[in-house]
ZAROFI-833879 format. One record per atom (N, C-alpha, C, O): y, x, z; residue in three letters. Coordinates in steps of 0.05 Angstrom, whole numbers, plus 5000, padded with zeros to 4 digits. Last residue first. Layout:
REM residues N
YXZala ...
END
This chain:
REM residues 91
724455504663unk 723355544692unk 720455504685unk 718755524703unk 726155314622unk 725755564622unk 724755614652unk 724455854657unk 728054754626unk 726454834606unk 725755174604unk 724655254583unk 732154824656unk 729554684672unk 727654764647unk 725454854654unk 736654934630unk 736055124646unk 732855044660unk 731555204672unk 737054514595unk 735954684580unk 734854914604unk 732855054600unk 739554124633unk 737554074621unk 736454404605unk 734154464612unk 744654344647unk 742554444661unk 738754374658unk 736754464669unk 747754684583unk 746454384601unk 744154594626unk 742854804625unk 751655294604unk 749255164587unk 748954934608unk 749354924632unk 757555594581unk 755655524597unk 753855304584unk 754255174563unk 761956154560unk 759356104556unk 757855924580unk 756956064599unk 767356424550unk 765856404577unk 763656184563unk 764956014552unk 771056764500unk 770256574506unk 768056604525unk 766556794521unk 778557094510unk 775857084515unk 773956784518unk 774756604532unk 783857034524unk 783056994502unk 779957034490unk 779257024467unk 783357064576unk 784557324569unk 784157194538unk 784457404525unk 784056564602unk 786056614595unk 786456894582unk 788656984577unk 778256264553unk 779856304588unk 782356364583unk 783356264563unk 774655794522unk 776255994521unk 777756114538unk 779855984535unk 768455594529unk 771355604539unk 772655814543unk 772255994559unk 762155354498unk 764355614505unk 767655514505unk 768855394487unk 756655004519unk 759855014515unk 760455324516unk 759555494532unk 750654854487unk 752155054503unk 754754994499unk 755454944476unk 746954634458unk 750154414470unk 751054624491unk 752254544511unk 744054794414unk 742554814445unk 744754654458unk 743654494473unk 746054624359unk 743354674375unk 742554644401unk 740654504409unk 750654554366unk 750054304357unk 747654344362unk 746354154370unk 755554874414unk 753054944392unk 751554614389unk 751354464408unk 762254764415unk 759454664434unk 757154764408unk 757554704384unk 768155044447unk 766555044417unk 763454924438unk 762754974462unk 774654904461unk 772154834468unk 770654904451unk 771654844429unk 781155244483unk 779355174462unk 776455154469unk 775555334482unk 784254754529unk 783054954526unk 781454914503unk 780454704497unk 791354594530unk 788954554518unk 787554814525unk 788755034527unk 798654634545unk 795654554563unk 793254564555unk 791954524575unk 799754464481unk 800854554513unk 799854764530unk 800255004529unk 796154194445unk 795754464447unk 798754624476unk 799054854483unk 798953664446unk 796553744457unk 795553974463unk 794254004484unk 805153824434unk 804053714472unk 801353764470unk 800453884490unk 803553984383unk 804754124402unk 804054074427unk 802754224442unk 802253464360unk 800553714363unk 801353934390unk 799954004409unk 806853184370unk 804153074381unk 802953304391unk 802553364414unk 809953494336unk 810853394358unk 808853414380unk 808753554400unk 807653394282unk 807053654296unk 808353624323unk 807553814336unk 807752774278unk 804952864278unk 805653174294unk 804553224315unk 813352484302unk 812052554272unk 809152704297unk 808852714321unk 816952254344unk 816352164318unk 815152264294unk 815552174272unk 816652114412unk 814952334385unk 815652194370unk 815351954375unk 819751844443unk 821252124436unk 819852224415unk 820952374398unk 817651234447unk 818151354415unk 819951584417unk 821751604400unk 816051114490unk 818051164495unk 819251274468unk 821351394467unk 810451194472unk 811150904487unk 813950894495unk 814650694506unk 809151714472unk 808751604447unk 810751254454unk 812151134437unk 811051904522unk 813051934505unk 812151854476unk 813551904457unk 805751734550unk 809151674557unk 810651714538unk 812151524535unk 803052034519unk 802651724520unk 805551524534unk 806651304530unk 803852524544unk 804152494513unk 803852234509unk 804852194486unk 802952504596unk 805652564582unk 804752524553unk 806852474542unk 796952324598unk 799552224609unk 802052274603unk 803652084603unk 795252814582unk 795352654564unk 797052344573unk 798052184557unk 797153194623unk 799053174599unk 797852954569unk 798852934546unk 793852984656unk 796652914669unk 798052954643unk 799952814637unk 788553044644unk 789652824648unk 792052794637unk 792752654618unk 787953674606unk 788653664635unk 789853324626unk 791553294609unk 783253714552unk 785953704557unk 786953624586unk 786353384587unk 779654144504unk 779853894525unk 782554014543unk 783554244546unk 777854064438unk 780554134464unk 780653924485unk 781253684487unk 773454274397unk 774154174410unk 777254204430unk 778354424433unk 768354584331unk 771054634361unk 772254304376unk 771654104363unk 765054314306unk 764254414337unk 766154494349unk 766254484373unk 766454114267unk 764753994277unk 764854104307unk 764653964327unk 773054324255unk 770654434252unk 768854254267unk 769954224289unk 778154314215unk 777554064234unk 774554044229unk 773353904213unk 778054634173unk 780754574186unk 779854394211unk 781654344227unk 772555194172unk 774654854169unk 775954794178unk 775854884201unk 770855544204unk 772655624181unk 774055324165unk 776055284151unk 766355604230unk 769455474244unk 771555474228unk 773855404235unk 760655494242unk 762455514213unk 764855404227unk 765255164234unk 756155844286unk 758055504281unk 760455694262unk 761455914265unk 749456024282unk 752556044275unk 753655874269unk 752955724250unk 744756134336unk 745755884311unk 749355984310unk 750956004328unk 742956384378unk 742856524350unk 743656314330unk 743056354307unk 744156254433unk 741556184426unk 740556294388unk 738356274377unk 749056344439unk 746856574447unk 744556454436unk 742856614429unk 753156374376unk 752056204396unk 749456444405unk 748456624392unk 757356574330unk 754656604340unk 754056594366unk 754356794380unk 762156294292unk 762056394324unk 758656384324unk 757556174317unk 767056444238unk 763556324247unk 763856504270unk 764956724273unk 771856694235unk 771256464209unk 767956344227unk 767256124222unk 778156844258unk 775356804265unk 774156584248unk 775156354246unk 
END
């Protein structure tokens, strides 16, 4: 997947290694394990790290236009929600 089209019609360029708009947000408890075991030197290199983050992660994409989030679920599907600032703007 190279560009995600947002509902509002702005296409995010995902095609960079480290895209402005993707994101991973991450459950506490395993950034607690990964800070344990940075402080306990079991990680010693960079794909180690990666690994524990991407565990547990959900993929985040936010449109730089409107700040809609899409979260990726578990069918590999992305779920779509909007600020509630923008929802007051349509009322």
């Amino acid at each position: 997947m190279s560009k995600f089209l947002c509902n509002c019609g702005h296409v995010m360029n995902i095609t960079e290694g480290w895209s402005k708009y993707e994101f991973s947000l991450i459950p506490e408890s395993q950034i607690e394990v990964i800070a344990e075991q940075l402080d306990d030197g079991i990680l010693t290199n960079s794909n180690q790290f990666y690994e524990l983050i991407d565990k547990d992660n959900i993929t985040v994409y936010r449109c730089s236009e409107c700040k809609r989030i899409y979260l990726k679920n578990e069918l590999r599907n992305f779920e779509s929600y909007i600020p509630e600032s923008l929802l007051d703007r349509k009322e």
